[in-house]
DRENPAZA-336739 format. One line per 8 residues: number of its first residue (from 1); their letters; for each residue x, y, z of N, C-alpha, C, CB. Coordinates in steps of 0.001 Angstrom, whole numbers. Glycine has a CB too. Example, Ala and Ser with C-alpha at 12.3 -4.5 7.8 and 13.67 -1.06 7.14 Angstrom:
2
1 = AS = 13190,-5690,7800,12300,-4500,7800,13200,-3300,7800,11308,-4473,9046; 12850,-2250,7080,13670,-1060,7140,12900,30,7870,14084,-598,5725
//
This chain:
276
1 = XXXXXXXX = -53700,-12144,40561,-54751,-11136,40698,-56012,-11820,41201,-55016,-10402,39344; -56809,-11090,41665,-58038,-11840,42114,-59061,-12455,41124,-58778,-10958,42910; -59766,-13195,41150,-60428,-14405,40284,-61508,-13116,39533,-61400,-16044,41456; -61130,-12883,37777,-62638,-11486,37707,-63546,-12359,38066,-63262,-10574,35966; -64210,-11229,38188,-66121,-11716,38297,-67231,-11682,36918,-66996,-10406,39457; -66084,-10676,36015,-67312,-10179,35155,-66476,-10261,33586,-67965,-8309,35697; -66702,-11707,32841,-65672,-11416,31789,-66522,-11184,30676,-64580,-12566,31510; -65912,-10186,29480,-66314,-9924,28024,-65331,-11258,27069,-65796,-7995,27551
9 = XXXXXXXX = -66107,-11989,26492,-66106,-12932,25851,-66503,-12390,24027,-67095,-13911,26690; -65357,-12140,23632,-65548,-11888,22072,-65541,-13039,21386,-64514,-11040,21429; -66326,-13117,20057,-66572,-14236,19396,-67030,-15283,19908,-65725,-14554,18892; -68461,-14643,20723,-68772,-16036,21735,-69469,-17048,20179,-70432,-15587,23533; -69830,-16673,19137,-70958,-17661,18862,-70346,-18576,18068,-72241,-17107,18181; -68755,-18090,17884,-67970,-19240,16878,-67535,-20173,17889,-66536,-18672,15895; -66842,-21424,16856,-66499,-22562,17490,-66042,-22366,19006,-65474,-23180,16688; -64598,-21952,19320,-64123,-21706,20244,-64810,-21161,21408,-63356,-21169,19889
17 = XXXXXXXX = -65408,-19822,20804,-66220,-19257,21841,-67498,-20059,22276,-66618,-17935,21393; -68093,-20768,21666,-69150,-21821,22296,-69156,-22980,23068,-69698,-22266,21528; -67404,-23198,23036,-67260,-24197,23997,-66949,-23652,25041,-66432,-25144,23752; -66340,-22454,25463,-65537,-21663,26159,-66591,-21161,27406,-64882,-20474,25160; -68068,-20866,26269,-69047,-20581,27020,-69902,-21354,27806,-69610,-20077,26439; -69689,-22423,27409,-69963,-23659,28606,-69268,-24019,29036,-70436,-24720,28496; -68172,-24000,29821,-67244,-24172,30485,-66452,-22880,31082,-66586,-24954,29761; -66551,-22161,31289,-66173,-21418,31991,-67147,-20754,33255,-65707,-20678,31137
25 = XXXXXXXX = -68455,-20638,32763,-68886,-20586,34093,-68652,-20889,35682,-69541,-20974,33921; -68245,-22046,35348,-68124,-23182,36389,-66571,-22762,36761,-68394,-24970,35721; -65943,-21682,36773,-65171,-21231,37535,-65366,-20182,37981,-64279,-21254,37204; -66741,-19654,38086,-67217,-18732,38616,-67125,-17093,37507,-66434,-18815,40021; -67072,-17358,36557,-67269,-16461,35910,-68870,-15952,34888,-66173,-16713,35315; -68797,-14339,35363,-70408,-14131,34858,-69866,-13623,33459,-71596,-12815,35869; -70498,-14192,32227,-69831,-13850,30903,-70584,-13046,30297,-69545,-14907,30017; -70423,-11741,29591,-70464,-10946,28816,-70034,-11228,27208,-69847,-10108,29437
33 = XXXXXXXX = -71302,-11673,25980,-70863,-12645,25010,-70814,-11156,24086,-72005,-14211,24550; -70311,-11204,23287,-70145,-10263,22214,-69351,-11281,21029,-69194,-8796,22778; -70607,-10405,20006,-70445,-11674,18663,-70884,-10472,17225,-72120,-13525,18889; -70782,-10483,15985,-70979,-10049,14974,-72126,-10920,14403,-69812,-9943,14318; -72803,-12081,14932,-73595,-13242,14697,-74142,-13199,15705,-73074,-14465,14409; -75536,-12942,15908,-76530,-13494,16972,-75501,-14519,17687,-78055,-14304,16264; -75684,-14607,19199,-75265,-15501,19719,-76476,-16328,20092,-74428,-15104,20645; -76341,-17605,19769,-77815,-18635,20078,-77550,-19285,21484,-78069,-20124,18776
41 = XXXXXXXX = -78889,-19652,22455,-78665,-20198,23538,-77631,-21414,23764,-79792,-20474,23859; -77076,-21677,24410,-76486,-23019,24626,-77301,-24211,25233,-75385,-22827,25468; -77962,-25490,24284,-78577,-26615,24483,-77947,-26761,26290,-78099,-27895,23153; -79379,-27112,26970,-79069,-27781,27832,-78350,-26618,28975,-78251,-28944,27213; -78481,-25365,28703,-78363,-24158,29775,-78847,-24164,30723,-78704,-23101,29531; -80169,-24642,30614,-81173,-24620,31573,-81106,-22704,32054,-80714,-25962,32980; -81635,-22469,33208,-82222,-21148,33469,-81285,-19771,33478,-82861,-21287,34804; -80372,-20360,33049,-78796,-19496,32708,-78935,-18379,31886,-77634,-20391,31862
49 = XXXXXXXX = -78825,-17359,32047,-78798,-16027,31583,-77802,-15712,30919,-78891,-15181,32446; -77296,-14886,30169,-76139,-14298,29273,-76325,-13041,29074,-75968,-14875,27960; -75475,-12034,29143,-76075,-10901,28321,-75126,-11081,27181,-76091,-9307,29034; -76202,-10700,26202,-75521,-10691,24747,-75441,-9173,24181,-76462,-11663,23625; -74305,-9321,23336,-74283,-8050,22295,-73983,-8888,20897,-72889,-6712,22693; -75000,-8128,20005,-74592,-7998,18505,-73842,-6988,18351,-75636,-7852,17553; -72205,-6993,17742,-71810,-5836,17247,-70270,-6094,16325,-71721,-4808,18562; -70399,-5458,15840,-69235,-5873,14512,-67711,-5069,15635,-69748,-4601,12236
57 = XXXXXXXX = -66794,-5510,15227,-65283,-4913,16069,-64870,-3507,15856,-63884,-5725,15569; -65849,-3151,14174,-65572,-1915,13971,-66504,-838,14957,-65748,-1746,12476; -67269,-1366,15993,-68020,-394,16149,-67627,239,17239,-69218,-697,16147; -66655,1179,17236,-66017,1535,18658,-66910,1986,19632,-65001,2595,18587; -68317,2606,19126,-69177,2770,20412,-69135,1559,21168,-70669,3107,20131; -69959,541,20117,-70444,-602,20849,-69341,-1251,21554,-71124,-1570,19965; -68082,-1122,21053,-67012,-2353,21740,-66509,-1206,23438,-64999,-2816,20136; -66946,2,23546,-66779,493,24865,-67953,75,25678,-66605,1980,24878
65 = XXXXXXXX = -69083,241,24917,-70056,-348,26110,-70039,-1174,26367,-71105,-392,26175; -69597,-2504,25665,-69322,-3834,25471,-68197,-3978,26984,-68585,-4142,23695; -67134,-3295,26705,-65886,-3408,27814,-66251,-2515,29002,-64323,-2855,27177; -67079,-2107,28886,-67721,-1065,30393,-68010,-2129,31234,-69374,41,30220; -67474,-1705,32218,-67932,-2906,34002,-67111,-3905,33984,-69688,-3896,34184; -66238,-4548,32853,-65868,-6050,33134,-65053,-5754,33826,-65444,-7048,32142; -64497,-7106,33894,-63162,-7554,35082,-62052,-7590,33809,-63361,-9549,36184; -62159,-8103,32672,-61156,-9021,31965,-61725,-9388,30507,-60906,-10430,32870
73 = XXXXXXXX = -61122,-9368,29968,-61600,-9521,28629,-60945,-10739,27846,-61347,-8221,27894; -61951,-11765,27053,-60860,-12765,26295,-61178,-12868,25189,-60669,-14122,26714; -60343,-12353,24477,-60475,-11828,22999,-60510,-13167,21744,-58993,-10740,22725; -61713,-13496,21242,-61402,-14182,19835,-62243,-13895,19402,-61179,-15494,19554; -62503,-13035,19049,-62936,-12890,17516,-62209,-12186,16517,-64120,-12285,17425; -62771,-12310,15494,-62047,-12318,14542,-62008,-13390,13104,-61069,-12327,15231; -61146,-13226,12403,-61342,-14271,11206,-60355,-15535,11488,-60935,-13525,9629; -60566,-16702,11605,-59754,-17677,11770,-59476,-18443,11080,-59910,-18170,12442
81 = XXXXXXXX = -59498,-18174,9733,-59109,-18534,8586,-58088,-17756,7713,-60142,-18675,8016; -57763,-18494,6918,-56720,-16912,5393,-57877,-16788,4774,-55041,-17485,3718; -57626,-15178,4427,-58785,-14359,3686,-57819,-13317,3153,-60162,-13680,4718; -58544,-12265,1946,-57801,-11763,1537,-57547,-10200,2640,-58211,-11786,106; -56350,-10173,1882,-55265,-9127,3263,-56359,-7890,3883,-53440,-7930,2265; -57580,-7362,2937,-57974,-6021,3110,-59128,-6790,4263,-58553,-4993,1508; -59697,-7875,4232,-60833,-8560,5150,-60113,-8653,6786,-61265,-10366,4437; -59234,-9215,6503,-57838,-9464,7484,-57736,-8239,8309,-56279,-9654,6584
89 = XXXXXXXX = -57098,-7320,7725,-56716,-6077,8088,-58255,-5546,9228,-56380,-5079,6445; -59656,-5638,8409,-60849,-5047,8425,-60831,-5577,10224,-62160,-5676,7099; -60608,-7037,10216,-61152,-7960,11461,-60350,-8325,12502,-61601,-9200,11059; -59249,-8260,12008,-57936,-8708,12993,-57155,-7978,13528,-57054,-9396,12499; -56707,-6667,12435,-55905,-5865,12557,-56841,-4718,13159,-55143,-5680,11328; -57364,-3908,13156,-58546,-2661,12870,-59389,-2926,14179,-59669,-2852,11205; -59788,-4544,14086,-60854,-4740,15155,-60016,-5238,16773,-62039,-6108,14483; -59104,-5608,16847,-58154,-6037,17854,-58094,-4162,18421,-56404,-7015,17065
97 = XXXXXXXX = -57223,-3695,17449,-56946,-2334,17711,-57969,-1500,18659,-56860,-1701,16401; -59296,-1350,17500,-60070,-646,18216,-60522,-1646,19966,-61399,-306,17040; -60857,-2986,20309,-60802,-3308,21199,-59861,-2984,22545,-60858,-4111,20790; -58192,-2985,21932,-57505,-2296,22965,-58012,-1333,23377,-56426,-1956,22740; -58346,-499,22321,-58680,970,22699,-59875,849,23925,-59300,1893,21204; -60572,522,23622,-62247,687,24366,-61627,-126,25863,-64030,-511,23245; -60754,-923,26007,-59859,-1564,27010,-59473,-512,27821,-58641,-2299,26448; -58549,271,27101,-57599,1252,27650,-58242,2580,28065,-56523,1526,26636
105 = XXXXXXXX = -59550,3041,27183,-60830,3907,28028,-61305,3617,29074,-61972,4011,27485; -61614,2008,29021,-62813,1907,30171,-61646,1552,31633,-64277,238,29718; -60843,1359,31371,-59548,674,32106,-60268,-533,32941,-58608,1876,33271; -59672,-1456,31893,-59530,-2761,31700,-58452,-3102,32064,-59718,-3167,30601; -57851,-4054,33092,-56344,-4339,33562,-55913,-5236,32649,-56117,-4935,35039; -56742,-6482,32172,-56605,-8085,31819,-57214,-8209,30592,-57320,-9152,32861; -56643,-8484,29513,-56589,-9278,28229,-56379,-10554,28066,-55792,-8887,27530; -57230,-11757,27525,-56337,-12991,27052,-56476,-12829,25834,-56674,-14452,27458
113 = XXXXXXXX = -55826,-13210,24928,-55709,-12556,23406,-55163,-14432,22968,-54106,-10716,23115; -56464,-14331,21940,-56128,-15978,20944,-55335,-15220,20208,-57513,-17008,19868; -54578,-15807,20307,-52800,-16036,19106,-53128,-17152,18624,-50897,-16292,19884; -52331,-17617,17640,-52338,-18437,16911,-50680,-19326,17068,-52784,-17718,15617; -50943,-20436,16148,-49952,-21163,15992,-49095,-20618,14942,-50347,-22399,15794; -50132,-20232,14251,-50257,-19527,12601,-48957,-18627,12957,-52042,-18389,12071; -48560,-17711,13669,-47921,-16489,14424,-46708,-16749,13621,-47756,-16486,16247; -46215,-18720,13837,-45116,-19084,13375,-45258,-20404,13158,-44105,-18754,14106
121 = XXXXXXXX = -45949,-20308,12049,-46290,-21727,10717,-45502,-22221,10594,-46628,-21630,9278; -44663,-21112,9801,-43017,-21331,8960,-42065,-21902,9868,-42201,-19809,8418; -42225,-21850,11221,-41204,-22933,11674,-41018,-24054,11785,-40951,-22925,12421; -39920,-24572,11419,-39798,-26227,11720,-40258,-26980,12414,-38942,-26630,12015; -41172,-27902,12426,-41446,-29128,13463,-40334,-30003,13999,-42349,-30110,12827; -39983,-29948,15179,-39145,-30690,15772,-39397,-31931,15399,-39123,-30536,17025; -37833,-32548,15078,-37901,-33665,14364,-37352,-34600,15929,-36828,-33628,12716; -37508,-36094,15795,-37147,-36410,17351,-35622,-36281,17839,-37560,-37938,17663
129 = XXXXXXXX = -35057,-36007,18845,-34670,-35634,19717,-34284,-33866,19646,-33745,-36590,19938; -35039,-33646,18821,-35037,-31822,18791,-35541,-31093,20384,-36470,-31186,17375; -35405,-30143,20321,-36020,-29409,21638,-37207,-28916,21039,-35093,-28133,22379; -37898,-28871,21852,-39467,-27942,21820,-39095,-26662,21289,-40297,-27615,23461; -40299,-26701,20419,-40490,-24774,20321,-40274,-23974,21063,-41595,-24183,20194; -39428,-23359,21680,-40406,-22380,22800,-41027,-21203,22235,-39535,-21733,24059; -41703,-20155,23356,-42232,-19332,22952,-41821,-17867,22358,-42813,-19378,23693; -40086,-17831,22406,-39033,-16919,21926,-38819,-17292,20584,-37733,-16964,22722
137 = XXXXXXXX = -39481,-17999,19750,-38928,-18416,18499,-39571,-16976,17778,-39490,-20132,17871; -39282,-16627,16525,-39455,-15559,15884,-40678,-15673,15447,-38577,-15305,14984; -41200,-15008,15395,-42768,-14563,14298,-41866,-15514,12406,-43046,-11490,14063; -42944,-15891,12127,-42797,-16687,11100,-44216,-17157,10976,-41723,-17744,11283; -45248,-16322,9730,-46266,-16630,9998,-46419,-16955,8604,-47062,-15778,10740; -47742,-17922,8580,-47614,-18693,6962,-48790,-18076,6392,-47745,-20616,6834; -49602,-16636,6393,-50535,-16841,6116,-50864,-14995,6663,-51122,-18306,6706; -51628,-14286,5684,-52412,-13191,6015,-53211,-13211,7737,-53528,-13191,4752
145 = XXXXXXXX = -53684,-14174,7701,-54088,-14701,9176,-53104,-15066,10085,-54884,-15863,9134; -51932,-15266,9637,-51492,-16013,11112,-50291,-14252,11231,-50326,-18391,10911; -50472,-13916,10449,-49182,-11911,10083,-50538,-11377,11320,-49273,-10420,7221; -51618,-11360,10905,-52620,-10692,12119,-52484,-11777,14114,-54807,-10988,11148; -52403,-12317,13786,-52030,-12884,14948,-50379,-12178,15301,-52116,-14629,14719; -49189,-12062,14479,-48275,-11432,15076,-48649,-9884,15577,-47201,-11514,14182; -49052,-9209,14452,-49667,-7928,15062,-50528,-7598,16136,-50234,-7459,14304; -51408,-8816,16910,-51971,-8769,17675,-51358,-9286,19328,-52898,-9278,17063
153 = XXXXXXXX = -50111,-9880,19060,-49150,-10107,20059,-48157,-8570,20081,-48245,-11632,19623; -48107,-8188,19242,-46635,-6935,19655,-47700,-5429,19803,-44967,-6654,17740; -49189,-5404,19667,-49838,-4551,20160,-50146,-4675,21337,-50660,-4356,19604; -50530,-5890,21891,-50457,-6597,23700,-49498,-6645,24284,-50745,-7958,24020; -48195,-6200,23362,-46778,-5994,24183,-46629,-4120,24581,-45205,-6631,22904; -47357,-3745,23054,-47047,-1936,23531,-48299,-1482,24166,-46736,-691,22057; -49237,-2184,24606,-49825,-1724,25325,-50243,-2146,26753,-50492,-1550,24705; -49006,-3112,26918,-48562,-3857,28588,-47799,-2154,29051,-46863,-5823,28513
161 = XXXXXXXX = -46770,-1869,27693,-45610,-1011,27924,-45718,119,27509,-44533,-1400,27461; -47017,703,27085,-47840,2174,27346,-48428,2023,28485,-48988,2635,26302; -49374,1842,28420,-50613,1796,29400,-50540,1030,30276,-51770,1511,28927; -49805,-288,30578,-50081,-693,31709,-50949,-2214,31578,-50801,492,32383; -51609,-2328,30369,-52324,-2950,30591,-51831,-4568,30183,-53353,-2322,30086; -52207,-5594,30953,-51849,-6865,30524,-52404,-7711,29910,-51588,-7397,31199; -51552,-8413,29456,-52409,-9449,28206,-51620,-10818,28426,-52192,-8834,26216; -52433,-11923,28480,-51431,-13421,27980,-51859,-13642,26467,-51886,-15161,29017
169 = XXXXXXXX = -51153,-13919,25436,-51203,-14181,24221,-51393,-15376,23998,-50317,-13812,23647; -52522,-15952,23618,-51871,-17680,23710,-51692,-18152,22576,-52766,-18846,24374; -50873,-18822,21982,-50718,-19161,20385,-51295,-20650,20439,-48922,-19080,19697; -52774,-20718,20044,-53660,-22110,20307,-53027,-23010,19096,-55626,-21885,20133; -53484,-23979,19493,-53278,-25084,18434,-54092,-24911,18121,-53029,-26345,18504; -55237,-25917,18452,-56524,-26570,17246,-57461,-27097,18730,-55812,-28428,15719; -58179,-26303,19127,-58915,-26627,20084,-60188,-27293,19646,-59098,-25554,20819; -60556,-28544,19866,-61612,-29225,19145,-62099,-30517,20520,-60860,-29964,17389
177 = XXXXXXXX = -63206,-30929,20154,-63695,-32048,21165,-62606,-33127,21179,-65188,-32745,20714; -61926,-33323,20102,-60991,-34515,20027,-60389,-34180,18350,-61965,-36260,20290; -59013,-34602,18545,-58493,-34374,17194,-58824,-35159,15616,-57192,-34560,17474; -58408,-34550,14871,-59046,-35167,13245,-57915,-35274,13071,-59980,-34323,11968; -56951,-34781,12703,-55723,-35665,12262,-54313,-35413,13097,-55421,-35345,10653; -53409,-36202,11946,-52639,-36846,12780,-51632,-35823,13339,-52039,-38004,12115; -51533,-34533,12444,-50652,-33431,13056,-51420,-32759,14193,-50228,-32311,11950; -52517,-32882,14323,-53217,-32428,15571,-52447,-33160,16587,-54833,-32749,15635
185 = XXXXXXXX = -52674,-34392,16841,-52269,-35039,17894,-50937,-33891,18643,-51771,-36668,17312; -50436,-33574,17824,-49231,-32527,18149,-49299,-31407,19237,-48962,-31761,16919; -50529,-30624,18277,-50625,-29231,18586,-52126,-29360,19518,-50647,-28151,17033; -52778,-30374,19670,-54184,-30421,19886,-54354,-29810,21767,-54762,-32298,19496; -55555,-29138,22119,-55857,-28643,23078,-57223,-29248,23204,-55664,-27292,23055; -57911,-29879,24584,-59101,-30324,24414,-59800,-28879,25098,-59364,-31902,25132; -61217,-28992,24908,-62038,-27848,25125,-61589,-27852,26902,-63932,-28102,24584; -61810,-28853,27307,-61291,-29091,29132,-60171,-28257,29366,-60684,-30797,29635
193 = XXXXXXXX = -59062,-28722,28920,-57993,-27932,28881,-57797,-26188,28108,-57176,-28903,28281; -59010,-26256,27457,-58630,-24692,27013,-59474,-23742,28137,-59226,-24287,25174; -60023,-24161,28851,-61026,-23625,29803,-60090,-23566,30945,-62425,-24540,30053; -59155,-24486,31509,-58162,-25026,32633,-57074,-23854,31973,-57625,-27061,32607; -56467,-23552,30554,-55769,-22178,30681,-56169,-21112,30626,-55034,-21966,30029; -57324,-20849,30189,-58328,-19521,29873,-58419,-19348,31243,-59941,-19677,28985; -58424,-19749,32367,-58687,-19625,33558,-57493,-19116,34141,-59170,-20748,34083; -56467,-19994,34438,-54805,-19853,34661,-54268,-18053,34197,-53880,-21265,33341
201 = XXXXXXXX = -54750,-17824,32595,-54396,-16709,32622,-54996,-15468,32710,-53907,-16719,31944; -56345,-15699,33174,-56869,-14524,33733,-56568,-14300,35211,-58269,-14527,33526; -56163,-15376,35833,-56069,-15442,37142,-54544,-15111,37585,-56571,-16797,37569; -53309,-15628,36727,-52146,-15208,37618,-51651,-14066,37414,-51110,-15982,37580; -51084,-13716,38619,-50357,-12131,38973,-49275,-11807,38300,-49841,-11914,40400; -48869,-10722,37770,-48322,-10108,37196,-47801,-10583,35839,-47650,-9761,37942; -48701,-10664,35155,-47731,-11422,33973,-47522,-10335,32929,-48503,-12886,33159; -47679,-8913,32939,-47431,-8420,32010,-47853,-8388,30753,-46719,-8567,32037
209 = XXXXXXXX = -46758,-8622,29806,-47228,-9472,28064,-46699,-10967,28228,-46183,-8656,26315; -47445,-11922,28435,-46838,-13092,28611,-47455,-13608,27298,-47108,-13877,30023; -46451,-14554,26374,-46487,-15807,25486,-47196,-16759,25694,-45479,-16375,25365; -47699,-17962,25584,-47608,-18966,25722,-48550,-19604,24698,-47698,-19170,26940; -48049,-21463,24494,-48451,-21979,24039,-49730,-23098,24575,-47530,-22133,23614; -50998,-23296,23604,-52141,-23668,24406,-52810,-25056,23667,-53237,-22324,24482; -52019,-25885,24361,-52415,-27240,23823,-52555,-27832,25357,-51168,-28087,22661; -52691,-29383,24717,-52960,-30170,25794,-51448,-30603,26376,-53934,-31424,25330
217 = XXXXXXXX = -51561,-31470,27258,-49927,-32197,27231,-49965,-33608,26554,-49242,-32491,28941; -49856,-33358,25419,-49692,-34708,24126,-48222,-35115,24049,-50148,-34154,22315; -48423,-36418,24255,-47328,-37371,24455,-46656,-36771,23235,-47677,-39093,24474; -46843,-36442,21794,-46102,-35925,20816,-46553,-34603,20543,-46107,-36721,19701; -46220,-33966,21754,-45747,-32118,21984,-44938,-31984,21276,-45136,-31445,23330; -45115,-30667,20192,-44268,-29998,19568,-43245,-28521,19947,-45024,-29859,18679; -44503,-27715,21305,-43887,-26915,22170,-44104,-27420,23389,-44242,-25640,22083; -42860,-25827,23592,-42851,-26028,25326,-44079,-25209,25984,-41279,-25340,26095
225 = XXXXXXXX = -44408,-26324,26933,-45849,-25310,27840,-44848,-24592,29044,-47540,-26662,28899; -43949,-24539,29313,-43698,-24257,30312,-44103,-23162,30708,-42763,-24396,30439; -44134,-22031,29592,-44692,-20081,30321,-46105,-20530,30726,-44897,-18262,28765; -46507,-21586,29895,-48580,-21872,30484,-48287,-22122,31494,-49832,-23220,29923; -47167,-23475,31791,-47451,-23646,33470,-47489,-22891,34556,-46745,-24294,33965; -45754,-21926,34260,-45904,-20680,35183,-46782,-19911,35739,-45505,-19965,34836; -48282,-20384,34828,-48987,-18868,35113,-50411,-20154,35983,-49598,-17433,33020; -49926,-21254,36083,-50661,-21945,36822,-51268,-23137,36236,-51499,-21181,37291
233 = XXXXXXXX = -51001,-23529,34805,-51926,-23934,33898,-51174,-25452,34365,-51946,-23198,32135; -52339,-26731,34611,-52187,-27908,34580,-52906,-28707,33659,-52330,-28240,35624; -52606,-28896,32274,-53477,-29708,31711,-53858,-31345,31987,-53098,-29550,30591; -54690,-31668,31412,-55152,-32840,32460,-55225,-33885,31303,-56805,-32585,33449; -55186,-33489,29655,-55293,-34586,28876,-54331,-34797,27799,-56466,-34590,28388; -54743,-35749,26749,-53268,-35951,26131,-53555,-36642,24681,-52196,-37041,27191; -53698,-36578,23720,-53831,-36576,22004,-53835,-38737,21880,-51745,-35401,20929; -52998,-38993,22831,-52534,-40209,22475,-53546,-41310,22510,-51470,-40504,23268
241 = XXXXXXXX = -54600,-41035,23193,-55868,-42680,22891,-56383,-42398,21610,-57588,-42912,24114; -56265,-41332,20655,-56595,-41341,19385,-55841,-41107,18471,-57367,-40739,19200; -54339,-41389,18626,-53208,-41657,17728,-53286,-42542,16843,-52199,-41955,18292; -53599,-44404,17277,-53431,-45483,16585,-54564,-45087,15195,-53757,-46903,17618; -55866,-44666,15762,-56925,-44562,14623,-56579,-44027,13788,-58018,-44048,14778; -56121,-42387,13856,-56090,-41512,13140,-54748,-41682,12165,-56230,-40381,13947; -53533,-42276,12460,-52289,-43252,12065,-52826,-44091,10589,-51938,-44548,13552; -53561,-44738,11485,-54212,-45840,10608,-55113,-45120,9286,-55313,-46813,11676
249 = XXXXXXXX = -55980,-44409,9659,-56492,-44112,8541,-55489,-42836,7718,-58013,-43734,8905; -54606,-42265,8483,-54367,-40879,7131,-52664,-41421,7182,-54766,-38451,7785; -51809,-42421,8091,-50326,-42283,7981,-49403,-41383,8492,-50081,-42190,6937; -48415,-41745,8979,-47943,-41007,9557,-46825,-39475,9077,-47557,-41923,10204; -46859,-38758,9680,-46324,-37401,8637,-45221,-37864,7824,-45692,-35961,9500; -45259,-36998,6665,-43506,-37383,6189,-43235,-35930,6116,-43077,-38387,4414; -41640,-35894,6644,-41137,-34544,6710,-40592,-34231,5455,-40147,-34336,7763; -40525,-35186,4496,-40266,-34718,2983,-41697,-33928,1956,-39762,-36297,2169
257 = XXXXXXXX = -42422,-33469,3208,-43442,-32888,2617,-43520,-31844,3152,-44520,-33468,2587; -44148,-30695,2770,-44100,-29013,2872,-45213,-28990,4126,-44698,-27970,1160; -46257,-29504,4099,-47204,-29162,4636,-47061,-30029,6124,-48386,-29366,3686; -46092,-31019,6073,-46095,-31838,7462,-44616,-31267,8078,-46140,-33811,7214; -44037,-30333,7384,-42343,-30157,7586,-42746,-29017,9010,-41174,-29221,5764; -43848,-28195,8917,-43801,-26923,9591,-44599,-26988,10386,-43958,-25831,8954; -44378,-26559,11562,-45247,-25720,12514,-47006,-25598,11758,-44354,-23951,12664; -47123,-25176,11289,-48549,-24492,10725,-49042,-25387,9824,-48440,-23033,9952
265 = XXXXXXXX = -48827,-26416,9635,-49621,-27585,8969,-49223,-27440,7402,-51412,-27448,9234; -51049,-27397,7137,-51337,-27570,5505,-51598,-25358,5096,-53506,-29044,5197; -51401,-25208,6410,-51536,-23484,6411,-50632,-22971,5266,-50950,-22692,7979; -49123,-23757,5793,-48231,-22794,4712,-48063,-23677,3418,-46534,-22336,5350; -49124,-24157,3199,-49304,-24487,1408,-50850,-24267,760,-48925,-26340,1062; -51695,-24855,1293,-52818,-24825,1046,-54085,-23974,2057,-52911,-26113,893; -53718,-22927,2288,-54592,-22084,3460,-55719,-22712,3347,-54852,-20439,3313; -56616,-22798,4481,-58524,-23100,4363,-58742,-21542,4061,-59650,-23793,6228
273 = XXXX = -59805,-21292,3489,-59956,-19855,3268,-61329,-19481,4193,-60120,-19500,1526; -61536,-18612,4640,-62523,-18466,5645,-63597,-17806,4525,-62021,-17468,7109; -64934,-18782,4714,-65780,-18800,3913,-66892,-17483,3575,-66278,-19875,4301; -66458,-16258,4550,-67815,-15071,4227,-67045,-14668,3493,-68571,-13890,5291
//
């Protein structure tokens, strides 16, 4: 499809969305930030403009005016933590929803929708000479949060297959400046590279409801990127110059443990709980 011009950026003021927002410009995109949190300038913008919205997901006025004019929309907000099921439901489930909707009013062609890893915690980590995950493995989610990430992939599927409209799902790892531990190295995506697929899948043609997984290419990949590549995605970096450190100080996984056995970390034992 042709490169949008005009993207709505949900959850610009959290982690993800603040790196996303400096870096994406520079593929020619004019961003539209929408946040439930003041969004604050970005250090070092210089004379760079934004239009911002304050508005919570429940507010279906605001999330149509919000999606009025764009090209494309890339959806994270939301809670990215486990919280209890009714908060969940309030932000993930409720607020995704009403977003399709205001999508499917203003007719919006293009969705990128943060999925999670979470989607499918509960699956096994390939042990070595296993095959990669791919992106057909079942929903297996470890966590109130990562059950809203499945619901937010099979609503981007019925509404590729109502309406028309498309979405890439990406089930992120752990997008961070550089990884903290050692199961990152795995799943890890650098901000470079999440900008290099955030791009890829607003940009390729016809993808329908496409899957994919959104890491870097780390020498100890746990999935397959291959649906990312299809859609154009070349990542450019790789977990491994900060393996030996991170080794050294925390050890290397043992699969006789619950929390290093799965897909989803320390998710499917000890959730982080998302702090509001």
């Amino acid at each position: 499809m042709p490169a949008p011009r005009t993207v709505l950026l949900t959850g610009a003021a959290g982690g993800l969305g603040t790196l996303m927002r400096g870096l994406l410009p520079s593929y020619g995109y004019t961003l539209r930030l929408l946040d439930v949190a003041p969004v604050e300038p970005l250090p070092g913008a210089g004379e760079r403009t934004e239009e911002t919205i304050t508005a919570d997901l429940a507010d279906r006025v605001a999330l149509r005016e919000a999606v009025r004019g764009v090209d494309a929309v890339v959806h994270l907000a939301g809670i990215s933590l486990e919280a209890p099921f009714e908060k969940i439901v309030r932000a993930n489930i409720e607020g995704t929803y009403n977003l399709y909707e205001a999508v499917r009013e203003e007719g919006v062609g293009r969705v990128v929708f943060a999925s999670s890893n979470h989607a499918v915690g509960y699956t096994p980590r390939p042990r070595e000479g296993d095959p990669l995950i791919g992106v057909d493995t079942p929903h297996r989610p470890d966590t109130f949060y990562g059950l809203s990430k499945c619901f937010g992939e099979d609503l981007a599927q019925l509404y590729w297959d109502r309406h028309g409209i498309e979405t890439v799902s990406i089930r992120i790892g752990s997008c961070f400046p550089e990884p903290t531990t050692v199961r990152m190295l795995s799943v890890w995506m650098s901000p470079a590279d999440g900008a290099r697929l955030l791009h890829a899948a607003l940009t390729a043609e016809g993808v329908g409801h496409t899957v994919v997984h959104g890491s870097s290419a780390n020498t100890r990949l746990w999935w397959d990127l291959s649906s990312a590549r299809a859609l154009g995605y070349e990542p450019q970096d790789d977990s491994e110059p900060y393996a030996a450190e991170l080794i050294a100080e925390q050890g290397e996984l043992d699969p006789d443990r619950p929390e290093h056995a799965c897909l989803g970390g320390h998710f499917t034992t000890e959730p982080p709980i998302w702090p509001h």
